[in-house]
PDB file with one MODEL, atoms N, CA, C and O in Angstrom:
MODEL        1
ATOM      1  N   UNK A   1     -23.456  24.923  -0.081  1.00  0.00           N
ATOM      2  CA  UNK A   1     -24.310  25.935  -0.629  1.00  0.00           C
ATOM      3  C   UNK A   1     -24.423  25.753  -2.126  1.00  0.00           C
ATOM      4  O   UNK A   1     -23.727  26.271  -3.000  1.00  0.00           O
ATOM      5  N   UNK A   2     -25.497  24.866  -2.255  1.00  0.00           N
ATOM      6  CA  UNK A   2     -25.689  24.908  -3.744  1.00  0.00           C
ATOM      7  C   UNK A   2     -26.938  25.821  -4.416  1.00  0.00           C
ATOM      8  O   UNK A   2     -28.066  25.725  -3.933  1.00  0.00           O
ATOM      9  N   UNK A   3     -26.650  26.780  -5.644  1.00  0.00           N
ATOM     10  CA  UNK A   3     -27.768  27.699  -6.689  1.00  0.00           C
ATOM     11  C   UNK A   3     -28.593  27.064  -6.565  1.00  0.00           C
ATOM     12  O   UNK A   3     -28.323  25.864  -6.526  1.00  0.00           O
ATOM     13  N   UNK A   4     -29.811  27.400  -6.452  1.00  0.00           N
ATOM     14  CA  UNK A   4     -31.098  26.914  -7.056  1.00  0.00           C
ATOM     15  C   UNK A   4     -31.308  26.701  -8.514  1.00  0.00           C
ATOM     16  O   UNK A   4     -31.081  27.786  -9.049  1.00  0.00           O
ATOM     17  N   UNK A   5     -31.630  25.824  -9.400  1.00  0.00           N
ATOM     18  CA  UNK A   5     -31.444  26.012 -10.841  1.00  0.00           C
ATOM     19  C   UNK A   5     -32.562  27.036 -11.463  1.00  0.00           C
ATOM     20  O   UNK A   5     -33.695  27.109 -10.988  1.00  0.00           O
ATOM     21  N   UNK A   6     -32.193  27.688 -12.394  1.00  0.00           N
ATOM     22  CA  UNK A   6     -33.002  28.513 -12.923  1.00  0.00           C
ATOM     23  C   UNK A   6     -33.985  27.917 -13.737  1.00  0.00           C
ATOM     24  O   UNK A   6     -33.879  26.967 -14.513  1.00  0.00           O
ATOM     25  N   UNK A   7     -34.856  28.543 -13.478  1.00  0.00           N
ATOM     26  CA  UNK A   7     -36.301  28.240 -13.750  1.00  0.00           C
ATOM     27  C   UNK A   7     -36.199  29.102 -15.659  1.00  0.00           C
ATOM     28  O   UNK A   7     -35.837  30.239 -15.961  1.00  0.00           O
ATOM     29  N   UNK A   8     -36.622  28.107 -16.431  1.00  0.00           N
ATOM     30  CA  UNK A   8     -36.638  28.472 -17.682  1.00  0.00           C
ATOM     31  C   UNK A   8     -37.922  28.647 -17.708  1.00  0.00           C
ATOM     32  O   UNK A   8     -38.530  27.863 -16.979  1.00  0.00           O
ATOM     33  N   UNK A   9     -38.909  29.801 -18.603  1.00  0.00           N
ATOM     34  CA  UNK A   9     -40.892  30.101 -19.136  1.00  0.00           C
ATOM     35  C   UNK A   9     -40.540  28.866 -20.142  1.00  0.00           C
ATOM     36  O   UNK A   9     -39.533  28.485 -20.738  1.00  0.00           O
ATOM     37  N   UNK A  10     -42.249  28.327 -19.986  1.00  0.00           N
ATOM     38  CA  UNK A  10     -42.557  27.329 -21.158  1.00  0.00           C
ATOM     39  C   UNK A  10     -41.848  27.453 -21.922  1.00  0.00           C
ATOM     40  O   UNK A  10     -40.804  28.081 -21.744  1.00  0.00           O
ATOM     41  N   UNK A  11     -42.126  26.977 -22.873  1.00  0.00           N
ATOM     42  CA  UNK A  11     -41.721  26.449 -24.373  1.00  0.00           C
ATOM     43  C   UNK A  11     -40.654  27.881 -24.942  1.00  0.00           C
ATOM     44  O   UNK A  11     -40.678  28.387 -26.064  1.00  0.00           O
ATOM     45  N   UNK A  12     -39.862  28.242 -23.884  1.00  0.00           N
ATOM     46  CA  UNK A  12     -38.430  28.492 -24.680  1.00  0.00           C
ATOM     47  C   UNK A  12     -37.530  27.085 -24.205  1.00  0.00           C
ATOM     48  O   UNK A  12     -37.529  26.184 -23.366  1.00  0.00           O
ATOM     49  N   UNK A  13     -36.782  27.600 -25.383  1.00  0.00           N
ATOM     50  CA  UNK A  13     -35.668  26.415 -25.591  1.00  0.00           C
ATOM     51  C   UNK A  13     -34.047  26.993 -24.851  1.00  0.00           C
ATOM     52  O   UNK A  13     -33.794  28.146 -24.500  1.00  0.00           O
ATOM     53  N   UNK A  14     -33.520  26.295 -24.806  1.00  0.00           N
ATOM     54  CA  UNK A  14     -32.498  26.433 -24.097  1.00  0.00           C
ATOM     55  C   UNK A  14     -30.630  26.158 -25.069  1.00  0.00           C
ATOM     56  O   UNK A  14     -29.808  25.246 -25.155  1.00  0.00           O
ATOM     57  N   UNK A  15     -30.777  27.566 -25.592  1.00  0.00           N
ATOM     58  CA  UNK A  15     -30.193  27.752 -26.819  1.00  0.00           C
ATOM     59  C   UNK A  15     -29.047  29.172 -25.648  1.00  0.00           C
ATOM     60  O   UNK A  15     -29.233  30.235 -25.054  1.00  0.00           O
ATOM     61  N   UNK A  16     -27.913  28.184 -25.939  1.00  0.00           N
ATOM     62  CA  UNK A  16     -27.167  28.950 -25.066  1.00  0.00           C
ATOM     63  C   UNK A  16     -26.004  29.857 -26.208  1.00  0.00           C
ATOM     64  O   UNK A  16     -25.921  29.344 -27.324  1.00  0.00           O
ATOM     65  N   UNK A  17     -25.250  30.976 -25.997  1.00  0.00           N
ATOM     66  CA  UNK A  17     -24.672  31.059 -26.700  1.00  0.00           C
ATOM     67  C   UNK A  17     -23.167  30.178 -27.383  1.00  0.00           C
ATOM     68  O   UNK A  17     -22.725  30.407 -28.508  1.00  0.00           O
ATOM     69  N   UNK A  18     -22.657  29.318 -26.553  1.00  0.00           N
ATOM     70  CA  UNK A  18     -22.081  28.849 -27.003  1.00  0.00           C
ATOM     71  C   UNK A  18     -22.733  27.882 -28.582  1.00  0.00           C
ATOM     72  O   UNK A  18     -22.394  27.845 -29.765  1.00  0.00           O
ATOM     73  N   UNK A  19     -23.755  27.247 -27.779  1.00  0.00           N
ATOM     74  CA  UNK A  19     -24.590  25.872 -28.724  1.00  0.00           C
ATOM     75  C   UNK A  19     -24.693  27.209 -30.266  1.00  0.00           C
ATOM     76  O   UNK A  19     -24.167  26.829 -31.312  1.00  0.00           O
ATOM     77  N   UNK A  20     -25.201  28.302 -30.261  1.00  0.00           N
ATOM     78  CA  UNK A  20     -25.387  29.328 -31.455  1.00  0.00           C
ATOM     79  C   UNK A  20     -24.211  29.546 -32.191  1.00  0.00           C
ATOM     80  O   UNK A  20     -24.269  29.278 -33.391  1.00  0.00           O
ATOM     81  N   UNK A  21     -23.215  29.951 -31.759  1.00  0.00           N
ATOM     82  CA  UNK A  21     -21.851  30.006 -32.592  1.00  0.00           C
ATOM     83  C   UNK A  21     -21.218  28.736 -32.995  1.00  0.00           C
ATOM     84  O   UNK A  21     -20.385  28.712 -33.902  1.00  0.00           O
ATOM     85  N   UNK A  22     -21.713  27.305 -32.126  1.00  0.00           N
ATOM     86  CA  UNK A  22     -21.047  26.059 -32.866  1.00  0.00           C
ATOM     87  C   UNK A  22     -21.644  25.791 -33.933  1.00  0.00           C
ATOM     88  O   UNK A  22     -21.104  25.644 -35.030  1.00  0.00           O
ATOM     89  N   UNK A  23     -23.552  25.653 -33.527  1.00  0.00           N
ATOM     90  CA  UNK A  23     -23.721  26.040 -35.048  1.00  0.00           C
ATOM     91  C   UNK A  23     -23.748  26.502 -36.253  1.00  0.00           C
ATOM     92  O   UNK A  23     -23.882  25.834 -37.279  1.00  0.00           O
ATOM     93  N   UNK A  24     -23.533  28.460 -36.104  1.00  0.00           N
ATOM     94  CA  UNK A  24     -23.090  29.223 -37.057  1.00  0.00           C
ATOM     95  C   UNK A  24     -21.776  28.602 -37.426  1.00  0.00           C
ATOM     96  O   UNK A  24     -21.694  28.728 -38.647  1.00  0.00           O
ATOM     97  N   UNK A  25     -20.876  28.089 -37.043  1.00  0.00           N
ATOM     98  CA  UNK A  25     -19.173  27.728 -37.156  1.00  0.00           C
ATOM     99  C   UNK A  25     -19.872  26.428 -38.372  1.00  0.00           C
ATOM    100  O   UNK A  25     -19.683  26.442 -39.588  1.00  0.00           O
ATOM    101  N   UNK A  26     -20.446  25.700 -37.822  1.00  0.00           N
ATOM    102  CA  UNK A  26     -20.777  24.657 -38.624  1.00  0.00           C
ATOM    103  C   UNK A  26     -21.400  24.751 -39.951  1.00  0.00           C
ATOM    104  O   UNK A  26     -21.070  23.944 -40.821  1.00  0.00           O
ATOM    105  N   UNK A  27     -22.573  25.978 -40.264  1.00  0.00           N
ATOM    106  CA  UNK A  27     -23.284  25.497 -41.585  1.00  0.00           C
ATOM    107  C   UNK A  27     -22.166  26.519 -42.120  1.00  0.00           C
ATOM    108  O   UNK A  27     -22.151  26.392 -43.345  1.00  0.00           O
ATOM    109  N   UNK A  28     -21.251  27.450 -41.729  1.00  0.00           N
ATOM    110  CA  UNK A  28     -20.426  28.252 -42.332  1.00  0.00           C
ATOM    111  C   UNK A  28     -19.474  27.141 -42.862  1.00  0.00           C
ATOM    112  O   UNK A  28     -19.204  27.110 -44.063  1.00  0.00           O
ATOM    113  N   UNK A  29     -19.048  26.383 -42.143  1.00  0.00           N
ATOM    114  CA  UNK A  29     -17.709  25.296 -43.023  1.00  0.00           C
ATOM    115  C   UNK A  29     -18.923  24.458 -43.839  1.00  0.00           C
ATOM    116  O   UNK A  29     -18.414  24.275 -44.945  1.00  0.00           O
ATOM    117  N   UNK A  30     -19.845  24.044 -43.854  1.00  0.00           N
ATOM    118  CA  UNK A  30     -20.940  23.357 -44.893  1.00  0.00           C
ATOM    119  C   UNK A  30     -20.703  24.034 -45.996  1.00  0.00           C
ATOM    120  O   UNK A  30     -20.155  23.593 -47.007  1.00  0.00           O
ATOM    121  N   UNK A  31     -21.060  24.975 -45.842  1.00  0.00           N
ATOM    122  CA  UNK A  31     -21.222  25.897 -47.197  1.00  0.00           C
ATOM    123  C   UNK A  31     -20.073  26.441 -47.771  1.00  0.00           C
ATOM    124  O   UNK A  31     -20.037  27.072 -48.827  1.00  0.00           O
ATOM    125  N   UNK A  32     -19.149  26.177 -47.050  1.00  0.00           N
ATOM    126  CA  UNK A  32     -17.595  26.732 -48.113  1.00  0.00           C
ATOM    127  C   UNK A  32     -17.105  25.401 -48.572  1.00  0.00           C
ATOM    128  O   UNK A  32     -16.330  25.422 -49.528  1.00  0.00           O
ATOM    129  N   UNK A  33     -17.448  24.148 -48.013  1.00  0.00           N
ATOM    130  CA  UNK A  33     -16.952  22.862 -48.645  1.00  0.00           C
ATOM    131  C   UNK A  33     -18.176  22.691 -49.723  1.00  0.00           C
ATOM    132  O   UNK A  33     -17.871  22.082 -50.748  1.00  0.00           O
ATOM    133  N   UNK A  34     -19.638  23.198 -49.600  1.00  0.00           N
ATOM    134  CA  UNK A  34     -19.834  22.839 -50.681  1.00  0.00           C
ATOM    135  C   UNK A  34     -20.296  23.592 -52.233  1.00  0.00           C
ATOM    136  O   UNK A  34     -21.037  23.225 -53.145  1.00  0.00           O
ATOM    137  N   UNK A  35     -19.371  24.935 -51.977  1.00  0.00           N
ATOM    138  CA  UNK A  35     -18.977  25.835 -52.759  1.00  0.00           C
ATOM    139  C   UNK A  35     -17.902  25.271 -53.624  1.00  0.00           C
ATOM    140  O   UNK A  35     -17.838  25.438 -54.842  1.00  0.00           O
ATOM    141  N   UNK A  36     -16.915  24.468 -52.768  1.00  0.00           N
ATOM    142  CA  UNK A  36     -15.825  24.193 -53.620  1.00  0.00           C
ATOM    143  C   UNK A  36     -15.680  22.563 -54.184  1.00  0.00           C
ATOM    144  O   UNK A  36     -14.818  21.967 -54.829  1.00  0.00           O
ATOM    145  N   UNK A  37     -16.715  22.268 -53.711  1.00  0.00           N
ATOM    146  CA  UNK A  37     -16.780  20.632 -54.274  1.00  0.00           C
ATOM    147  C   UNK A  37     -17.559  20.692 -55.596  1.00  0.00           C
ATOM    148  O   UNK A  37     -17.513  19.591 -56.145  1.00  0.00           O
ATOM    149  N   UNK A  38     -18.205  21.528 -56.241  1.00  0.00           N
ATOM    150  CA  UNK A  38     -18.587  20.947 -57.205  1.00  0.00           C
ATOM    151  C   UNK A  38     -17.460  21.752 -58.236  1.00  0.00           C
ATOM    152  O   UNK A  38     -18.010  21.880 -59.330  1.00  0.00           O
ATOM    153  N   UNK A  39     -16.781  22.037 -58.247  1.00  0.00           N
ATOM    154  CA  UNK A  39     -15.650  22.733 -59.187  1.00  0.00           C
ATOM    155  C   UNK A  39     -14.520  21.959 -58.819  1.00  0.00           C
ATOM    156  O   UNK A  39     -13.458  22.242 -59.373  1.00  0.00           O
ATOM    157  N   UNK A  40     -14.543  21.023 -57.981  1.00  0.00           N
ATOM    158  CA  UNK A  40     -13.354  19.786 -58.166  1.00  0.00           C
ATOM    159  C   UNK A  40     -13.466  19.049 -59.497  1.00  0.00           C
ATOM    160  O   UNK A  40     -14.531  19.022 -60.114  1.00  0.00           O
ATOM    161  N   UNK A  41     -12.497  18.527 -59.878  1.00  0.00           N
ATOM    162  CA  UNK A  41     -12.900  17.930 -61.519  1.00  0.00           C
ATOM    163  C   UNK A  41     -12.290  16.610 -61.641  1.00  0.00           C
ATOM    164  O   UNK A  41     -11.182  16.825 -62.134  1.00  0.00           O
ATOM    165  N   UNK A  42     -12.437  15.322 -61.445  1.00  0.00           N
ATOM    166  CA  UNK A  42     -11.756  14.425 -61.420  1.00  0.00           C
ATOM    167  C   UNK A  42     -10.042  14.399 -62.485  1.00  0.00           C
ATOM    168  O   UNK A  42      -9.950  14.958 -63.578  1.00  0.00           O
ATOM    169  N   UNK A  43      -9.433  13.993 -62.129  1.00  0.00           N
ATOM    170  CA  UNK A  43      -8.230  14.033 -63.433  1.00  0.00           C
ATOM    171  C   UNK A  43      -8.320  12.687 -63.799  1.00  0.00           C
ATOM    172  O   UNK A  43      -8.570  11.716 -63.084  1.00  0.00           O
ATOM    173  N   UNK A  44      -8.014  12.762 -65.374  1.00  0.00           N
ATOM    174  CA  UNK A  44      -8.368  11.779 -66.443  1.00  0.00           C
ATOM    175  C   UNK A  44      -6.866  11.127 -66.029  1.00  0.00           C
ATOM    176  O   UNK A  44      -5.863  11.840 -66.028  1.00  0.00           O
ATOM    177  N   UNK A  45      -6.817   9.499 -65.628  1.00  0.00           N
ATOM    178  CA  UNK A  45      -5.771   8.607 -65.507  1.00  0.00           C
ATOM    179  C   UNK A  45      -5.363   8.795 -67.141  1.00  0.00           C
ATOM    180  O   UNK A  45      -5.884   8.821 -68.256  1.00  0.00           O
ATOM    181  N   UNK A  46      -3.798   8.929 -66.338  1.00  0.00           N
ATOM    182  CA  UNK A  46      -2.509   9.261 -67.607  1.00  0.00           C
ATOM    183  C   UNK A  46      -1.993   8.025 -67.713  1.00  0.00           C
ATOM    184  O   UNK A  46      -1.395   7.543 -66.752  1.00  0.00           O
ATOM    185  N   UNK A  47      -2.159   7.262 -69.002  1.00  0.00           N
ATOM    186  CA  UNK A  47      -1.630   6.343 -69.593  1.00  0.00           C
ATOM    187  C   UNK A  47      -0.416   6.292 -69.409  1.00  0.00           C
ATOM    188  O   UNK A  47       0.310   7.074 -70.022  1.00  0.00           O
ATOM    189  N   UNK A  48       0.316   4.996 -68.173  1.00  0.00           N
ATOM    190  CA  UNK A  48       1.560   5.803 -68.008  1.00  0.00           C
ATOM    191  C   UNK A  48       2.111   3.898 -68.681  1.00  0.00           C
ATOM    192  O   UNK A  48       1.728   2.764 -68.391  1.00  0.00           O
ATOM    193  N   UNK A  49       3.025   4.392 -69.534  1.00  0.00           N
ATOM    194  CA  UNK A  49       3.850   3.494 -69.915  1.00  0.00           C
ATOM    195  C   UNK A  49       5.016   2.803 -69.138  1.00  0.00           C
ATOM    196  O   UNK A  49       5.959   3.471 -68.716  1.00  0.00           O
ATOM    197  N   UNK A  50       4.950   1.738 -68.995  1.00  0.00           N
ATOM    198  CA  UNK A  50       6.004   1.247 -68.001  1.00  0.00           C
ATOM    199  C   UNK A  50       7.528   0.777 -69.143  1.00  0.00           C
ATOM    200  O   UNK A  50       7.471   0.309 -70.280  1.00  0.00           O
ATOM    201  N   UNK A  51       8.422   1.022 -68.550  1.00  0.00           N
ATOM    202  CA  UNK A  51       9.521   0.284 -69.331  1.00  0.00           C
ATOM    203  C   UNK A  51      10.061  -0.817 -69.110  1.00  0.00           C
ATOM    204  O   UNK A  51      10.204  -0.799 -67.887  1.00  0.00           O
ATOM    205  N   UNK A  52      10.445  -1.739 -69.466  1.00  0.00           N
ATOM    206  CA  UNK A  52      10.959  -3.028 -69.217  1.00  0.00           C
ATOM    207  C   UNK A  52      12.124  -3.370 -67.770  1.00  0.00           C
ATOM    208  O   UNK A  52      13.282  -2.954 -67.784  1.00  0.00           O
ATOM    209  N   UNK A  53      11.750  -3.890 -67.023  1.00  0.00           N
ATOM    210  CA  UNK A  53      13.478  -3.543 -66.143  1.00  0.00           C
ATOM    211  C   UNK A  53      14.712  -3.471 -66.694  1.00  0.00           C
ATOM    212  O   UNK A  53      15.026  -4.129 -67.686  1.00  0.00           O
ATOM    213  N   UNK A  54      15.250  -2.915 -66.277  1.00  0.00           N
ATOM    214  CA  UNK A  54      17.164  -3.065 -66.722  1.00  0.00           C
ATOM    215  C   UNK A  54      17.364  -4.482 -66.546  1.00  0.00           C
ATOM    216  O   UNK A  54      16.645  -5.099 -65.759  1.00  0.00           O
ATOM    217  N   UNK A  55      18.318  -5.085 -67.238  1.00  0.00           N
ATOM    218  CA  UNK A  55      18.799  -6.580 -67.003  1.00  0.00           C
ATOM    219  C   UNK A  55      19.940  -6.857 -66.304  1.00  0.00           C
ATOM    220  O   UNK A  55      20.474  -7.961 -66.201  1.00  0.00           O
ATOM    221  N   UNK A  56      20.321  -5.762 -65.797  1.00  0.00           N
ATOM    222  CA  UNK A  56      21.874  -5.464 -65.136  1.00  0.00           C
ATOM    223  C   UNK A  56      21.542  -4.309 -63.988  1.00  0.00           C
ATOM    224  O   UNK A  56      22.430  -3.505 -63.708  1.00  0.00           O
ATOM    225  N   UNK A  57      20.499  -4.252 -63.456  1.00  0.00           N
ATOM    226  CA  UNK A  57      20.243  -3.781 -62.298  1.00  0.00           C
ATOM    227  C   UNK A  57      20.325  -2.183 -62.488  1.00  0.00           C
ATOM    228  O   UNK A  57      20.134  -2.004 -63.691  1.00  0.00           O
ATOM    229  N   UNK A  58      20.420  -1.575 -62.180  1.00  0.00           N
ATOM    230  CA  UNK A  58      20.302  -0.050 -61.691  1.00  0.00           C
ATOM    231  C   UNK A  58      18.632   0.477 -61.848  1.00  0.00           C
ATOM    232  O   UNK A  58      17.801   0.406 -60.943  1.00  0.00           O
ATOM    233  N   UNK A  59      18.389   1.018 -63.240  1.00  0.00           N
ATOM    234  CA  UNK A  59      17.163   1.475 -63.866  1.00  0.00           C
ATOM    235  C   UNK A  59      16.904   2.779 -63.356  1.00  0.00           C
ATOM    236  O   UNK A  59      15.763   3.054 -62.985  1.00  0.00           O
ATOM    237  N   UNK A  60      18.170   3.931 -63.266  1.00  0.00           N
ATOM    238  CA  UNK A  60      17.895   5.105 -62.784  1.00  0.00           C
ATOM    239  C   UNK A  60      17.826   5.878 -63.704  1.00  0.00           C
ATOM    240  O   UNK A  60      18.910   6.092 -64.245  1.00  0.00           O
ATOM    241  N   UNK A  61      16.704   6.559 -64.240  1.00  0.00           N
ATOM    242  CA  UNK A  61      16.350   7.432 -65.667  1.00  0.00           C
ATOM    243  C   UNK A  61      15.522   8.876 -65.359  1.00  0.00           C
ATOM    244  O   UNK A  61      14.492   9.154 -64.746  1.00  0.00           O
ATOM    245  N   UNK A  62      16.225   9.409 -65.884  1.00  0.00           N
ATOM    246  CA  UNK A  62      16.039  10.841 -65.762  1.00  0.00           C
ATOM    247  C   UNK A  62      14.796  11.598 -66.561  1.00  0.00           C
ATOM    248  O   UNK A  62      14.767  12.110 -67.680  1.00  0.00           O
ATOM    249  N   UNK A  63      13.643  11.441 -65.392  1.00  0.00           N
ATOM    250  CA  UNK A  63      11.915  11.615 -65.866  1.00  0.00           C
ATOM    251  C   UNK A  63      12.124  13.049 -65.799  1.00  0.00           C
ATOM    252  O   UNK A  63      13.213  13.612 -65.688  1.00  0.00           O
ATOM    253  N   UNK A  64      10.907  13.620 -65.881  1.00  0.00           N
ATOM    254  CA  UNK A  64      10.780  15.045 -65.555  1.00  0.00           C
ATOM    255  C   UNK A  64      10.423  15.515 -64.142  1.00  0.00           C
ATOM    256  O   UNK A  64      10.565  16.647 -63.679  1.00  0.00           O
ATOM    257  N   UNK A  65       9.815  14.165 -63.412  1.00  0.00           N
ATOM    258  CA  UNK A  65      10.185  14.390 -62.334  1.00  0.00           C
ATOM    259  C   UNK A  65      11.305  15.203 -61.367  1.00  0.00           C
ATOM    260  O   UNK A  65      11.201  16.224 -60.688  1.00  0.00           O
ATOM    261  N   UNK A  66      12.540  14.179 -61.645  1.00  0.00           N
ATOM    262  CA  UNK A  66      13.928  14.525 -61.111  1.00  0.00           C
ATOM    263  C   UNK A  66      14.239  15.534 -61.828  1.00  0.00           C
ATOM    264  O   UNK A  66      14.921  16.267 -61.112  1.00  0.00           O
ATOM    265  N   UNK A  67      14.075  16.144 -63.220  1.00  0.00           N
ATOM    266  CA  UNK A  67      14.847  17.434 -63.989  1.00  0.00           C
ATOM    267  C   UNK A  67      13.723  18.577 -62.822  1.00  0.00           C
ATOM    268  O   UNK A  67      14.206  19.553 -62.248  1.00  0.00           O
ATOM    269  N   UNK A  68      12.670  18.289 -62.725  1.00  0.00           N
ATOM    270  CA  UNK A  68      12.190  19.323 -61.958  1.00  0.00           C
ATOM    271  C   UNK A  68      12.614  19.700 -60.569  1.00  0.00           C
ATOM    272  O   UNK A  68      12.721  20.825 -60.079  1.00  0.00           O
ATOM    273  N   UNK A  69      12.935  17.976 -59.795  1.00  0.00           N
ATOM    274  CA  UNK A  69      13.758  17.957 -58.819  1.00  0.00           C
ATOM    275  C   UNK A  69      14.948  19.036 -58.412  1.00  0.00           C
ATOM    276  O   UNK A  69      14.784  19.949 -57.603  1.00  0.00           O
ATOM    277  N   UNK A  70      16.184  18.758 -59.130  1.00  0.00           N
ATOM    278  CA  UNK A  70      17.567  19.208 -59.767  1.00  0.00           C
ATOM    279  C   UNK A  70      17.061  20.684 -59.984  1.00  0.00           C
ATOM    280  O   UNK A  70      17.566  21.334 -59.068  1.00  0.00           O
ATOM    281  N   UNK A  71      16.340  21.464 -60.730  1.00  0.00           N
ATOM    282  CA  UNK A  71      16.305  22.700 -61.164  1.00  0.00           C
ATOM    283  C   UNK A  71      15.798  23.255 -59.868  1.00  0.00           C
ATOM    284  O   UNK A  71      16.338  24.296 -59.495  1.00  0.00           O
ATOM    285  N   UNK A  72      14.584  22.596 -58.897  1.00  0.00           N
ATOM    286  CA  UNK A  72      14.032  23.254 -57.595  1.00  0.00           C
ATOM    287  C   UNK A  72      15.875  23.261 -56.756  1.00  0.00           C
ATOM    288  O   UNK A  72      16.166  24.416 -56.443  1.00  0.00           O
ATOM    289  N   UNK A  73      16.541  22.657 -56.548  1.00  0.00           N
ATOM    290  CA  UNK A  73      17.349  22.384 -55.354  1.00  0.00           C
ATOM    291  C   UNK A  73      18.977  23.259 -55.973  1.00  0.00           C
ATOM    292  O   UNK A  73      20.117  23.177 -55.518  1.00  0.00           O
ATOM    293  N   UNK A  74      18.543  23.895 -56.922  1.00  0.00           N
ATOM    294  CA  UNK A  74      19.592  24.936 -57.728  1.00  0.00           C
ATOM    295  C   UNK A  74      20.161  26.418 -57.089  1.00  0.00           C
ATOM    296  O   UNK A  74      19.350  27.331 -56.935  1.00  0.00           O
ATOM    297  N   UNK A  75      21.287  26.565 -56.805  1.00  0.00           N
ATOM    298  CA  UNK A  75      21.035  27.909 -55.766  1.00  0.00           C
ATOM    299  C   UNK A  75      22.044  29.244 -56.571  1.00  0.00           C
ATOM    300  O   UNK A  75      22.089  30.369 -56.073  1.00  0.00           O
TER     301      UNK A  75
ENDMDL
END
């Protein structure tokens, strides 16, 4: 026992509700990515100075990195 398929009138389209909310879902994320893309700002490359290697191996130096490290892991 198979439905008969439903008979759609001319020239409507066949705009179901799901197909309506994927699209609303869609130009809604369009428009919040491109709200926030033009207020991205590239960052200017930081001249980063390299130091020479150690000549005796280790070369463990205390950047601000690791002091930021050390102060986060403080209890």
């Amino acid at each position: 026992m198979s439905n008969p398929p439903r008979s759609t009138p001319e020239g409507s389209s066949r705009l179901s509700r799901r197909t309506l909310f994927a699209g609303a879902g869609t130009v809604g994320a369009v428009a919040a990515v491109a709200t926030v893309l033009p207020r991205l700002q590239p960052e200017a490359p930081s001249a980063a100075v390299s130091k020479p290697a150690p000549t005796r191996g280790g070369g463990y130096t205390l950047s601000e990195h690791v002091k930021h490290y050390y102060n986060t892991t403080r209890i």
